[in-house]
N, C-alpha and C positions, 0 to 999 in steps of 0.2 A: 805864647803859642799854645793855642789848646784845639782840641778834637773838637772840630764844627757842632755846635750844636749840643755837646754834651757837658762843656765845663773844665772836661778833662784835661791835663798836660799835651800833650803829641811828646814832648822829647822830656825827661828827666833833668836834665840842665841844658847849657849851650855847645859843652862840651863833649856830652854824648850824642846830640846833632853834626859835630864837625866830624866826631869818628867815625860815624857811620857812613856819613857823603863821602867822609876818604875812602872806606870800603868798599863800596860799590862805584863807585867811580874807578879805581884800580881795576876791578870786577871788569867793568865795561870796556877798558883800554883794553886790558888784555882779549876779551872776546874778540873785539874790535880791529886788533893786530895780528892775532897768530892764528886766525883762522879762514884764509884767504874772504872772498866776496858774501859779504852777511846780505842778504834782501831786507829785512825785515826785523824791528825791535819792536818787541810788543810789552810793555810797560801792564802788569798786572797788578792787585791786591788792592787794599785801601792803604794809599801812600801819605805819611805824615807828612806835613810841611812845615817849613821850607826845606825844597832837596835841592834847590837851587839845579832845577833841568833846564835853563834855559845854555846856562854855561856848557854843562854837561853834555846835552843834546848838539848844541854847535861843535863840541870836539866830535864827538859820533860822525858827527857828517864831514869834517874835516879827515878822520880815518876811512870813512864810507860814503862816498859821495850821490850814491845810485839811494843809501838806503830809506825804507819809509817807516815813519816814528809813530806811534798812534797817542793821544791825545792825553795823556792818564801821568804826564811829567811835565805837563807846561808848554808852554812855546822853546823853541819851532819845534808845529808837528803835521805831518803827512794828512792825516784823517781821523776820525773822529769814532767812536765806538759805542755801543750800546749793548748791555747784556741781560736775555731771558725776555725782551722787547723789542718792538721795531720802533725806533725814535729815531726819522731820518732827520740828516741835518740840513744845514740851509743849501739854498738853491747854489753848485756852485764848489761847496765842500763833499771832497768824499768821504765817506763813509762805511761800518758796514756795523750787523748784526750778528751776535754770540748768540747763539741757540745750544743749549741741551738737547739731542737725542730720547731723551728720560726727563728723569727730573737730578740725573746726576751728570758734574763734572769728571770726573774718574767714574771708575769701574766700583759696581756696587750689585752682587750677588742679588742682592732681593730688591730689585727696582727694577719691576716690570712694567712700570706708568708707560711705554713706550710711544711717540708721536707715530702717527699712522702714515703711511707714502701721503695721504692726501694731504694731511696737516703738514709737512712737511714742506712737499711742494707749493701751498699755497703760502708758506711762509718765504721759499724763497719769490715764488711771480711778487708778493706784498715790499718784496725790499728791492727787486729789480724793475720793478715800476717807479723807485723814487732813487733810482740810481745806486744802489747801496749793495754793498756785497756782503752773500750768507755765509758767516763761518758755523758748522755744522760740526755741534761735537761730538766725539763719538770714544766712548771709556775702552780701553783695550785692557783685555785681562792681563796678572801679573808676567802673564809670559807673551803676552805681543800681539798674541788674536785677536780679532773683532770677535765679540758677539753674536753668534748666528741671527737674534733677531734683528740687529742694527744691520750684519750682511744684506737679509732680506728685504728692509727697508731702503736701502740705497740703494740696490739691485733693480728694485721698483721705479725708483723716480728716475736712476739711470737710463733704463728702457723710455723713460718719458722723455728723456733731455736727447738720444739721440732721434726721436723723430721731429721734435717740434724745440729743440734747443734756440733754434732762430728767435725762437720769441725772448730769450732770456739773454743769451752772450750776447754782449756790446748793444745792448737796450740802454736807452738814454731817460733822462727825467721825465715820465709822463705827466700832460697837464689836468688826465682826464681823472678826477678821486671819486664821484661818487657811481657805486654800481652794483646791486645787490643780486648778481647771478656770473657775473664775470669780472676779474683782475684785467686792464688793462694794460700793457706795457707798450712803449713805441720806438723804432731806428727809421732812421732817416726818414723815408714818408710814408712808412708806415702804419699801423695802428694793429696790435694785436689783442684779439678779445677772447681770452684764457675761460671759457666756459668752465665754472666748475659745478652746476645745477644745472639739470635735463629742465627744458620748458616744453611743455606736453604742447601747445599750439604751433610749435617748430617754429616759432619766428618775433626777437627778437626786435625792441625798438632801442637807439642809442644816442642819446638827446647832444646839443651844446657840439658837435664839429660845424666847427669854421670852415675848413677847408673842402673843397670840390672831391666829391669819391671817384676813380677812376676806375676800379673794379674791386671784387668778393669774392673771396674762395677760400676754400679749409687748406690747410696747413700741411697735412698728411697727406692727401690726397691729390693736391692741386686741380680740386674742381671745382668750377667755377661757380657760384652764386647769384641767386635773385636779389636784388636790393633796389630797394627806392629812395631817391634822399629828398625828403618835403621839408623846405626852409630850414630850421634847425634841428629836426630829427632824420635820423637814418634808419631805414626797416631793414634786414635784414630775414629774407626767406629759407625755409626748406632745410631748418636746420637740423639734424638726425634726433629721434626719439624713440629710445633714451642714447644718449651720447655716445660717439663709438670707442671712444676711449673713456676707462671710467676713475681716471685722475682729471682729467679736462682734458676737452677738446677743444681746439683756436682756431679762430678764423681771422684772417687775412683783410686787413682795407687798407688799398692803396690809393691815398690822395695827391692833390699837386701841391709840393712843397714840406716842407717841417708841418707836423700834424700840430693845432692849435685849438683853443675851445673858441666858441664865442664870447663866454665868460669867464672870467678868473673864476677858479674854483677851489674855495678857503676851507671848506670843510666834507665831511664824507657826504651830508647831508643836503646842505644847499650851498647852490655856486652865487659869486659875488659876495658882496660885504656883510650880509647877514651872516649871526650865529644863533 
């Protein structure tokens, strides 16, 4: 048994692997039992193996039958994780994203690198476009406060989720990836197009829907829009310049049916089989 990749041992003998899975398997029972309904075990660090979580993990859900496991101790698990990146998983599996705040996990006095509302936000439109949820972290000082600047930064994208949150809660996998002035996200038959760049000609062309547009209109506003849909592009008129919110502003197309492209689209850059 050795550390992937490096030669190393993972365990000193067999017998300091077997003391250790008793320990934390105790560990987990007791969480597991004496503290009414757990939601959620989230499996952290760089885990040596074998921890034998497949066993382990089935007693978890035998104690907790609601709870979801993430993916960092083997089978069975809930969803899948990724951290400091957005690596969604396949079509199908849930998922989500670890982000820093900073560039630190805890609280760290001189770490002012901070993510701007805009970065931020476009990190979560980035993971709620491939279905995946942002966990967004955030260092609390030694006595339990937030950070005034991390305050202010969620303050910011708060103010953005309650006007146009439609575009983000219970968004489904979008099929549309490539788009260099807008994130799109989509529910039901919808399509949402998360402007995060002012286009100084006000208007906007959106290649590859398939499906029939029904109407156009901002998100905030609910006013309605010019649009033309010619064979596989969509135009889109009259869009405000410079944008009236200045994290994004979304507009609204509603077509007939689950939004679909005409083409599978495999990369950011060109849809179908080429890379």
């Amino acid at each position: 048994m050795h550390m992937q990749g490096t030669g190393l041992p993972e365990w000193k003998d067999e017998s300091s692997r077997k003391r250790f899975i008793e320990y934390y398997y105790a560990q987990l029972e007791e969480l597991m039992s004496n503290y009414g309904r757990i939601d959620l075990l989230w499996y952290d660090g760089c885990i040596p193996q074998p921890m034998e979580g497949e066993k382990i993990n089935k007693r978890i859900r035998e104690l907790q039958p609601h709870i979801l496991i993430n993916n960092r101790n083997g089978d069975p698990y809930d969803f899948k994780c990724c951290e400091q990146a957005i690596v969604p998983a396949a079509p199908g599996v849930a998922w989500e994203a670890c982000m820093t705040l900073n560039d630190t996990w805890g609280y760290h006095s001189g770490d002012k690198h901070y993510k701007t509302p805009f970065e931020v936000l476009k990190l979560l439109l980035e993971t709620a476009s491939k279905a995946g949820n942002l966990l967004l972290n955030v260092g609390p000082r030694a006595d339990g406060t937030i950070p005034e600047e991390s305050v202010a930064i969620l303050k910011k994208v708060g103010d953005w989720l309650r006007k146009n949150g439609e575009a983000v809660y219970g968004s489904s996998r979008s099929p549309f990836s490539f788009n260099s002035s807008a994130v799109l996200t989509t529910k039901e038959n919808r399509i949402y197009v998360n402007l995060l760049h002012g286009l100084e000609d006000k208007e906007i062309c959106l290649p590859d829907i398939k499906n029939k547009v029904l109407s156009v209109y901002m998100l905030e506003s609910r006013e309605n829009m010019d649009f033309c849909q010619q064979n596989d592009r969509l135009f889109i008129k009259g869009i405000p310049f410079p944008l009236e919110n200045d994290l994004a502003t979304t507009i609204v197309i509603e077509v007939e049916g689950k939004p679909e492209t005409i083409r599978e689209q495999k990369t950011f850059w060109i849809p179908g089989d080429k890379v």
